[in-house]
C-alpha positions in Angstrom: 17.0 14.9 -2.6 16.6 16.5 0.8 13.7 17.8 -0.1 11.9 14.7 -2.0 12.7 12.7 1.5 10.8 15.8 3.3 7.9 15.3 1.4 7.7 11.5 1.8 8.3 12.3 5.7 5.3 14.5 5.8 2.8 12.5 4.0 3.7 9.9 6.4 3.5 12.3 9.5 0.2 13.6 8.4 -1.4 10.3 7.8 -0.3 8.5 10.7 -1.5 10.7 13.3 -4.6 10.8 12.0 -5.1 6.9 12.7 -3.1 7.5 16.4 0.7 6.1 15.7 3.4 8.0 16.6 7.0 9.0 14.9 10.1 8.0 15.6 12.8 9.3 13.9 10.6 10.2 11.2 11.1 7.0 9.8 9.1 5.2 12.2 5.6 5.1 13.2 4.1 3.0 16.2 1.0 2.1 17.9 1.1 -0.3 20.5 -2.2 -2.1 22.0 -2.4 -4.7 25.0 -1.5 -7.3 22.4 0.3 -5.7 19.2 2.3 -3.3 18.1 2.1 -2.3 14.8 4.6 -0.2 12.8 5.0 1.6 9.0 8.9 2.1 8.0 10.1 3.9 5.7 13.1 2.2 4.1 15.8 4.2 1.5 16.6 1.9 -1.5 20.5 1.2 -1.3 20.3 2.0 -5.2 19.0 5.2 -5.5 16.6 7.9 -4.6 13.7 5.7 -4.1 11.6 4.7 -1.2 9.8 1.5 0.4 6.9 1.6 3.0 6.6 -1.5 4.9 4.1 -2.5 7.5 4.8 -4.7 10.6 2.4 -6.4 13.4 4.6 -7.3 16.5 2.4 -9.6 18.8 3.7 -9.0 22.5 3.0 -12.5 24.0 5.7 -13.8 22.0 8.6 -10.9 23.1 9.1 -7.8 24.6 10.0 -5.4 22.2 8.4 -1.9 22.4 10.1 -1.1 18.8 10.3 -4.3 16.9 12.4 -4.0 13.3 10.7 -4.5 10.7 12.1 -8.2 9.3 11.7 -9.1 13.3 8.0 -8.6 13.3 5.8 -11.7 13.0 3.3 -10.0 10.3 5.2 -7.7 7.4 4.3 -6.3 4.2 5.4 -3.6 1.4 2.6 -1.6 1.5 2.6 -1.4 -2.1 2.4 -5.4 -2.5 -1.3 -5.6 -1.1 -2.4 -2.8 -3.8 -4.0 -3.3 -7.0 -1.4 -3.0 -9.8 -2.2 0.6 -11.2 -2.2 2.1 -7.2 0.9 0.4 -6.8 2.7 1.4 -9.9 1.2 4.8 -8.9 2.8 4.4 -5.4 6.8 3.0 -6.8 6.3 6.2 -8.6 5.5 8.6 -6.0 7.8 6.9 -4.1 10.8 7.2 -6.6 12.3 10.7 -6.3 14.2 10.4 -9.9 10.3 10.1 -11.3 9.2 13.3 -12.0 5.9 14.2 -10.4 4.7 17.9 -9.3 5.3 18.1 -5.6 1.4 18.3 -5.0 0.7 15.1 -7.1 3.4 13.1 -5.3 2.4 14.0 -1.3 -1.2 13.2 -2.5 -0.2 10.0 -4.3 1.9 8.8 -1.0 -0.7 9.9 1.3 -3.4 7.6 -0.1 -1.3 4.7 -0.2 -0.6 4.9 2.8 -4.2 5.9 4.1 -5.4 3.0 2.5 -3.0 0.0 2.2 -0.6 1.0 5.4 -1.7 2.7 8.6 -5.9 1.8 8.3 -4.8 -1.6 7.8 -2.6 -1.6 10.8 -5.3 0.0 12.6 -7.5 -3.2 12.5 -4.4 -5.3 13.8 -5.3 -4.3 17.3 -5.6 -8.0 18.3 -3.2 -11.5 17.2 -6.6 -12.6 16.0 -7.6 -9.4 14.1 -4.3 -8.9 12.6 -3.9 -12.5 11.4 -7.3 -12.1 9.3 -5.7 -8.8 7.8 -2.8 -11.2 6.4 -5.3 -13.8 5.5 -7.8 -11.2 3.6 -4.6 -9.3 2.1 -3.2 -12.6 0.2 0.5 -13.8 -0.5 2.2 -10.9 -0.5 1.6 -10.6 3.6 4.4 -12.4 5.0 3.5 -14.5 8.5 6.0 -16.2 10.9 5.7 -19.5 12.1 5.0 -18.6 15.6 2.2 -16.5 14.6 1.2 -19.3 12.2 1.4 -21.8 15.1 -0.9 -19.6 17.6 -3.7 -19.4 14.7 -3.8 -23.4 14.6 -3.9 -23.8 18.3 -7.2 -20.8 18.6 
């Protein structure tokens, strides 16, 4: 299972540098700007062999974290909840190391999801204002705290 893990790590690690966030722990990737810091996590199911990507908006003005948790952040998603249905069941399944998938198939499965739906959304979060649109364009599935919520109202 080692392995599977290594190739989720590394379609992570290749994606994210392209769009300028940095690793930590190989299970977290940051990029901080004057008023956000975004972050993709990559959480272990407690069940099995499977795999969650999450993305997180911190805004600064409300706290000083440098690394904000995940369930802290005032913006989260699973990256796979903002996907249409077919790329997400395409991305559970890349994802889920008991589904059998040629090596190949599953670091180019992950890296697309993630491309798309994780770190060049996070991207456009370099602002409260821009990242609160991203949750707005991106539907239900974004979750938004109330002191975020309460910041939109008052712009």
């Amino acid at each position: 299972m080692s392995e599977g893990r290594d190739i989720v790590v590394q379609s992570l690690a290749e994606t994210a540098s392209r769009y300028g966030f940095r690793g930590v722990r190989a299970t977290n990737y940051y990029r901080e700007w004057p008023e956000t810091i975004c972050l993709l996590n990559l959480q272990k199911s407690s069940w099995g062999p499977q795999f969650y990507l999450n993305a997180a908006v911190w805004f600064t003005r409300l706290g000083p974290e440098r690394r904000p948790k995940v369930p802290n952040c005032h913006i989260h998603w699973r990256v796979n909840s903002v996907m249409e249905d077919g790329q997400s069941k395409m991305l559970t399944q890349a994802l889920d190391l008991e589904y059998p998938l040629p090596v190949e198939q599953r670091l180019s499965m992950i890296k697309s999801g993630v491309d798309a739906y994780g770190f060049r959304l996070l991207s456009l979060c370099d602002s409260e204002d821009a990242a609160l649109r991203v949750a707005e364009e991106c539907g239900p599935h974004v979750l938004v705290a109330l002191a975020a919520r309460s910041q939109e109202k008052a712009n």
